[in-house]
Every structure is written in structure tokens, then in C-alpha cells.
C-alpha positions as CSV (number, residue, x, y, z in Angstrom):
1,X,250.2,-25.5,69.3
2,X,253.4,-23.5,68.5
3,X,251.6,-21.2,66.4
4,X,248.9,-20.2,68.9
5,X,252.0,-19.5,71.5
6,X,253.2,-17.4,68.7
7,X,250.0,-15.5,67.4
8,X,249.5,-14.7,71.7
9,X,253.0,-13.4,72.0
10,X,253.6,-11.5,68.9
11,X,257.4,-10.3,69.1
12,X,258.9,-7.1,67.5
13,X,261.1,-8.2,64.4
14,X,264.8,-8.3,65.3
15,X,266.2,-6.9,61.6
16,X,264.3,-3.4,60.9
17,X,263.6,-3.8,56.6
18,X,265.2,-1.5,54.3
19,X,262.4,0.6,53.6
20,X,261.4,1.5,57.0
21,X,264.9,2.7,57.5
22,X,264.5,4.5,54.2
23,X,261.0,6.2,55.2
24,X,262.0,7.1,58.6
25,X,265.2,8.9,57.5
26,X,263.4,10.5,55.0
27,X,261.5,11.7,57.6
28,X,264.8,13.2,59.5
29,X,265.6,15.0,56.4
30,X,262.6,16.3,55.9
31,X,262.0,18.0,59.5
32,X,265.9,19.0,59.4
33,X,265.2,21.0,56.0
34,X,261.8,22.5,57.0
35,X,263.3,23.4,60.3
36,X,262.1,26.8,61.1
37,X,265.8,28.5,62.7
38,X,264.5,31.4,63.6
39,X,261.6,30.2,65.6
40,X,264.4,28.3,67.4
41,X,266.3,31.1,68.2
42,X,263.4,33.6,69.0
43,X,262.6,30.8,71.7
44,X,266.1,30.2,73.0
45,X,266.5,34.4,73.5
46,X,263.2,34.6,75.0
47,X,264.4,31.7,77.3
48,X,267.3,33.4,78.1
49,X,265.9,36.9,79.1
50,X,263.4,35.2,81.2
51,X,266.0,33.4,82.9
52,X,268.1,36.6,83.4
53,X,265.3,38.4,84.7
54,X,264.8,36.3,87.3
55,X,268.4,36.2,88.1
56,X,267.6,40.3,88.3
57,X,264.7,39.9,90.3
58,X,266.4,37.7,92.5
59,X,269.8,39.6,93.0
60,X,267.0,42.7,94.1
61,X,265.2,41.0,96.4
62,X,268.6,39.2,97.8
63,X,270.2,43.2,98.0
64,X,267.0,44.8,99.8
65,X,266.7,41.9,101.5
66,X,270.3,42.3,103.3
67,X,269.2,46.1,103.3
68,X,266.2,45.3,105.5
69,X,267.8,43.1,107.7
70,X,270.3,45.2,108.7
71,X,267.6,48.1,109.6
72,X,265.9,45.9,111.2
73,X,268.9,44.5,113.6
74,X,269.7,48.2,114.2
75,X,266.1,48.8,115.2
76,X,266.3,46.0,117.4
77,X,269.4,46.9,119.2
78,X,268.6,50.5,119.8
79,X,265.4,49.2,121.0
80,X,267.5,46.9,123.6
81,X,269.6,49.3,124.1
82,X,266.8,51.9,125.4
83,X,265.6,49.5,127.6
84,X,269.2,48.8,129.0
85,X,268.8,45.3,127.8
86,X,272.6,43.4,128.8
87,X,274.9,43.9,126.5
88,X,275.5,39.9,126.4
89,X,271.9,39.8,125.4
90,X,272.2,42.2,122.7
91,X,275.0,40.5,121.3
92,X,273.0,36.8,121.1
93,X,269.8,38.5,120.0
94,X,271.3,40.2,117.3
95,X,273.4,36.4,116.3
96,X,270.2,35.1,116.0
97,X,268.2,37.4,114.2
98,X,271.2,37.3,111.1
99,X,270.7,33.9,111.3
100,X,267.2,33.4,110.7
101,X,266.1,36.3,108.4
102,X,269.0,35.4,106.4
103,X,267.7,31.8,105.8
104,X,264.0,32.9,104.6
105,X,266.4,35.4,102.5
106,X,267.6,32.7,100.8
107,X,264.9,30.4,100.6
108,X,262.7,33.3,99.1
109,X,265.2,33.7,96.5
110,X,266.0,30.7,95.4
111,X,262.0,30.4,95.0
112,X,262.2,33.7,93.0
113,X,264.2,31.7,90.8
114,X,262.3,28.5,90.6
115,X,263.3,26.2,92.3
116,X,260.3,24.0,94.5
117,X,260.9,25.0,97.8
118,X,258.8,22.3,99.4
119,X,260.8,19.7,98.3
120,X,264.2,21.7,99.2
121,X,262.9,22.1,102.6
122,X,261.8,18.2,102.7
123,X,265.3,17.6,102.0
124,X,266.9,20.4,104.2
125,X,264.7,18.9,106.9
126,X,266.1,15.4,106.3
127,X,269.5,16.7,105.9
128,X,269.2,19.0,109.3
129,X,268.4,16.3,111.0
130,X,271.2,13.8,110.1
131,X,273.6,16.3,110.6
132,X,272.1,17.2,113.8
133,X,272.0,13.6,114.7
134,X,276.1,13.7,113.6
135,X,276.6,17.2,115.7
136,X,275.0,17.0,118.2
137,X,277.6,18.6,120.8
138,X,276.7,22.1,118.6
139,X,273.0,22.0,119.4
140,X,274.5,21.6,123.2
141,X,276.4,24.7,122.6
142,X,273.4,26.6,121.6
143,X,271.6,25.4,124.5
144,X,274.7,26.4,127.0
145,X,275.1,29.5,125.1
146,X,271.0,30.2,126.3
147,X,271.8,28.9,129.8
148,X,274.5,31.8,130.0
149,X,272.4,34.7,129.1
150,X,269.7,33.3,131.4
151,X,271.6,32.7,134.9
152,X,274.2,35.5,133.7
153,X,277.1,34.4,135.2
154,X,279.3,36.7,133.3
155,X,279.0,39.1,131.0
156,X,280.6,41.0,128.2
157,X,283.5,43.6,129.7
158,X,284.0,41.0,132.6
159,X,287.2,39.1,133.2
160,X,286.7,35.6,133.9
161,X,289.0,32.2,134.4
162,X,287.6,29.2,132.8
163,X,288.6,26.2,131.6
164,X,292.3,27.1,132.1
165,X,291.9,30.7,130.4
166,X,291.7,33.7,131.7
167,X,290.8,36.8,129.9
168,X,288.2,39.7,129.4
169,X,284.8,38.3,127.7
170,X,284.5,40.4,124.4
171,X,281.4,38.4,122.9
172,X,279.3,35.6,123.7
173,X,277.9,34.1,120.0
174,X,275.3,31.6,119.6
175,X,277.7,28.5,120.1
176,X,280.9,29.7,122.1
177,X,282.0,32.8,124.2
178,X,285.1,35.0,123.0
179,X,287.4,36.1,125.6
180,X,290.7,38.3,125.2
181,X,293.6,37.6,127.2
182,X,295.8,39.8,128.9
183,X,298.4,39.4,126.0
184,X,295.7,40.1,123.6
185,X,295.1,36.5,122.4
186,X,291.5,35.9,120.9
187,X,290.3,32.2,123.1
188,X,287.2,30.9,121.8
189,X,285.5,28.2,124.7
190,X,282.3,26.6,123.9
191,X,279.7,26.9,125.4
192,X,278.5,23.6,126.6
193,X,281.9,23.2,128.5
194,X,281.8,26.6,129.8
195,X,278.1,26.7,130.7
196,X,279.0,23.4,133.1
197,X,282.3,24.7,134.3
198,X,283.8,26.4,137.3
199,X,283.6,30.2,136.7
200,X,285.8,33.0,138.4
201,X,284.4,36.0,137.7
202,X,286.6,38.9,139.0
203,X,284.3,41.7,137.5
204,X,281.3,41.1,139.4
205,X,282.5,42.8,142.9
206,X,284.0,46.5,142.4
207,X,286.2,45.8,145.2
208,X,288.6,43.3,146.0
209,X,291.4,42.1,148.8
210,X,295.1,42.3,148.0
211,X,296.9,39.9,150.4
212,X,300.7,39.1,150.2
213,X,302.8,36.3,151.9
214,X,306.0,37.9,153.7
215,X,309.1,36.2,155.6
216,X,311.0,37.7,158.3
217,X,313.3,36.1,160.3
218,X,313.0,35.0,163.4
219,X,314.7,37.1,166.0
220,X,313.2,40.6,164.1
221,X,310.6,42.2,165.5
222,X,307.1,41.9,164.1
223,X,305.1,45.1,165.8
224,X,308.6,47.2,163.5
225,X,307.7,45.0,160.5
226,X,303.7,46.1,161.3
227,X,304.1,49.4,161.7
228,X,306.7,50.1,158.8
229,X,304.2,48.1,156.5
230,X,301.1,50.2,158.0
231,X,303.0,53.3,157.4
232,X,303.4,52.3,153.5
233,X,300.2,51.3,152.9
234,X,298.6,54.8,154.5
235,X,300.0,56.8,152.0
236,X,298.3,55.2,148.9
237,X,294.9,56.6,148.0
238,X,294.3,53.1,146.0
239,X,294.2,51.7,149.2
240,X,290.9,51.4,150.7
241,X,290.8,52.6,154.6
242,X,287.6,50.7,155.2
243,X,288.2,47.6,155.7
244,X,291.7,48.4,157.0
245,X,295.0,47.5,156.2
246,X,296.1,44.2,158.5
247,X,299.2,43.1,159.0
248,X,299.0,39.3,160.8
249,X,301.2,36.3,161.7
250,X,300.3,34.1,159.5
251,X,302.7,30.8,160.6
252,X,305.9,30.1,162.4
253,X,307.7,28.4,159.1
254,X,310.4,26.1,159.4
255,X,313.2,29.3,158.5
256,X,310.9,32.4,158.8
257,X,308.1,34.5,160.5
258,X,305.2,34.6,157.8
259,X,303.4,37.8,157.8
260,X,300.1,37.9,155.8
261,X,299.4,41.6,155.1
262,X,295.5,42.3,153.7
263,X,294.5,45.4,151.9
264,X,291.4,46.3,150.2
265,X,291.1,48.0,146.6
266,X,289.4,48.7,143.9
267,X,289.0,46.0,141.1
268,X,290.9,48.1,138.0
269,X,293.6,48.9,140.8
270,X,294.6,45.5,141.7
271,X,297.4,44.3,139.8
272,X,299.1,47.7,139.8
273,X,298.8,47.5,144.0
274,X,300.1,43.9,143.8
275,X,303.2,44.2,141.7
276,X,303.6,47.3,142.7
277,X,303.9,46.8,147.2
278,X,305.7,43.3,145.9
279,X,308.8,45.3,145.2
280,X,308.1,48.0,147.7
281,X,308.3,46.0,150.2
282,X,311.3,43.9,149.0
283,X,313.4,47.1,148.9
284,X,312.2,49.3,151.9
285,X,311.9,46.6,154.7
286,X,315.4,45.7,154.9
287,X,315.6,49.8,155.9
288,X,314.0,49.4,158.6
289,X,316.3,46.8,160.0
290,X,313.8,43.5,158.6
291,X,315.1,40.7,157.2
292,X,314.2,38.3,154.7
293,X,316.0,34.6,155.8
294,X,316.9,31.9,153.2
295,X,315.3,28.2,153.6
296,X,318.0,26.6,155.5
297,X,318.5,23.4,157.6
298,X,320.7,22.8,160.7
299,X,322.7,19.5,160.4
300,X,324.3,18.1,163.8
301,X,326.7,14.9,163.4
302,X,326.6,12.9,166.3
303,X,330.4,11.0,167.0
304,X,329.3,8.1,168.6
């Protein structure tokens, strides 16, 4: 019985003998010494200029490549710009098209050099989508970043407030909006939060109203304070005549006469006009016998 289990199951002996070990390394030597060298290195050099060929090849077709793309992008944007395409437009279609040729650039190259690019897509595609899966707020920025340059509610040159920033809108890129603030910081916002958000746009109007808040105590006379104010305001050319100037009383305050005075401008003049009447006004109305009263509170002690 034990030998048929053992003639079924023959095993490989555990101790090699002496003279297979002796004929197999006699074997060794024998390839070592008729080992033809110079076939060896005739096939390692003609290994090694394929391989730097390619390398060639694919630096060329990576240089033209960039070459191309470029002309192209320029073609595209004068082609935009002929058709007075917005400039925001421009600046998104032109992200995009970097962005896309420059992937089949490098997808044709590295197949110029040999590596399977269906399996390096499988696993691009695998790895696009996990880390899509993991960011998926940036996919919501590319979509906000669309829903911008479709409704348009600013574009590039105009100055917005959003978000708590204010500043002019230099570039709007595939995933957030640049903006420039008055003090010349660069403020990127993205643009699924901006795209959802409450948007002042100053730029859109050529023309806006300057208003200011002025005191005068009570006891002056408000048609001197209108007509002194009227007469200032005349003068400037920034200042719009149609809609007029108004000067109004704008509430009976606890310690002064609120006037609300209203002037129309236009949009690059409107900071200069504001700063500028603020101190205008603080220096010439008190010439015309005007006043401006301190917050002050009348206490009366009753003696009982």
C-alpha cells in the first residue's frame, strides 16, 4: 500500500547529488567562457540609441507640440476677439483650451515613448474619479465658474464686493475669480461661493448718486445751508446737472438738523467727488454762518 502512495506521488529528492551539481556548473562555465561580449554590447548600444531616439522623438513632438498650441490659442483669441467675444470669455476659453490640448500632449508623448496608454488611461480614469469623488467642491468651482460667464454678472475691468472683498475683477480662471483691491492686493474667491453669493457690481451703471449725511444745528437756517451747498455743487463739471443736485431734510436728530444732499456723477468720478465735498463742506459751511453741533444731553435735577 505505501509504495503505490509513493510510485502516485513521486517527490523531487531533497539532497541534489554531487554530479548534478558538478554537470550543471560545468554548464555555467562553459556559457560564461563562450560568452560572446561583443554581441552583448552591440545589443546594449543598439538598446540605448533606440531608447534615446525616442526620448528625441518625444522632446520634438512635446516642443512643436507647445508650439502649436500656442498658435492655436492665439488664433482662437483673435478670432474672439473679432467677434467682440467678452473679455471674461476669452479669458475661460483660452484656460480651457491649455488645459486640454496640453493633456493629449502628454498622453501622445508618453505613447511616443512606449508606454500602453490604454491601461494609463484605465488607471487615470480610476484615479480621476476617486479624486473627484475626494474634491468634489473643485468640480463645483468649474461649474460656478461656467454659471458666471453665462448669466455674466460681472466681468473683467469691473469692480465688485463679494464675499467681504472688494476690488477690480482682473481674471476669472476655470475654478476661481481674481480680483485686485484698491491697495493692490491679489484676492482669489472661488467660484462656487461667489457664483451663489450677493454681488455688488459698481461697474455695470456709468453713472452713479453721491449722497452725504450733514448736521446743522438747530436754530441755523436750512434754505442758507441749501443754497450755500447748491452754490458749491454748481461750479463742478463732475457734477451731473441732470438729475439735479438736492439738498433735503433728512431727520430732526436728537442734537442736530440732518441734511441729506444727492448729486449725480460719473462712475470713475465718484470717490474723488466724495472725499473731496466731505472736506469742502467741513471747512466752507461754517463761513456761511452754519454750524455743526456736538451730541449732547440736557440733564435737569429735580430737588424734591
Amino acid at each position: 500500500m505505501w509504495s503505490l502512495l509513493t510510485a502516485a506521488e513521486p517527490t523531487a529528492p531533497l539532497i541534489v547529488p554531487d554530479s548534478i551539481q558538478k554537470a550543471n556548473f560545468a554548464k555555467a562555465v562553459h556559457r560564461l567562457v563562450n560568452l560572446d561580449v561583443s554581441q552583448i554590447v552591440q545589443n546594449l548600444l543598439s538598446e540605448a540609441l533606440w531608447v534615446v531616439i525616442k526620448i528625441l522623438i518625444a522632446l520634438a513632438i512635446y516642443y512643436i507640440g507647445r508650439w502649436l498650441m500656442r498658435r492655436l490659442v492665439r488664433l482662437v483669441d483673435v478670432a474672439m476677439e473679432r467677434r467682440k467675444v467678452d473679455l471674461s470669455l476669452r479669458e475661460f476659453m483660452r484656460s480651457s483650451i491649455r488645459a486640454v490640448f496640453t493633456l493629449l500632449l502628454v498622453l501622445i508623448v508618453v505613447s511616443t515613448l512606449g508606454v500602453n496608454v490604454t491601461s494609463l488611461i484605465a488607471v487615470a480614469s480610476a484615479a480621476t474619479l476617486a479624486i473627484g469623488m475626494a474634491l468634489s467642491g473643485t468640480a463645483q468651482n468649474f461649474a460656478g465658474g461656467v454659471m458666471i460667464l453665462l448669466m455674466k454678472p460681472y466681468r473683467v475691468g469691473d469692480y465688485i464686493s463679494a464675499q467681504g472683498q472688494s476690488g477690480t475683477v482682473r481674471e476669472i480662471k476655470l475654478f476661481s475669480t481674481v480680483i485686485t483691491t484698491t491697495d493692490n492686493q491679489t484676492i482669489y474667491i472661488p467660484n462656487n461661493s461667489i457664483a451663489t453669493a450677493i454681488i455688488d457690481n459698481y461697474s455695470t451703471a456709468t453713472e452713479r448718486r453721491v449722497e452725504w449725511t450733514v448736521g446743522i444745528s438747530y436754530g441755523d437756517d436750512v434754505d442758507v445751508a441749501r443754497s450755500t451747498i447748491l452754490s458749491m455743487l454748481e461750479g463742478d463739471a463732475r457734477i451731473l446737472p441732470d438729475p439735479a443736485p438736492v439738498v433735503w431734510v433728512a431727520a430732526l436728530a436728537d442734537s442736530s438738523v440732518n441734511l441729506t444732499i444727492r448729486v449725480w456723477t460719473r462712475n470713475e468720478d465718484y470717490w474723488n467727488v466724495f472725499f473731496e465735498y466731505n472736506e469742502r463742506f467741513y471747512k466752507e459751511l461754517p463761513k456761511a454762518g452754519l454750524n455743526f453741533p456736538f451730541p449732547q444731553m440736557d440733564i435737569h435735577v429735580k430737588q424734591e
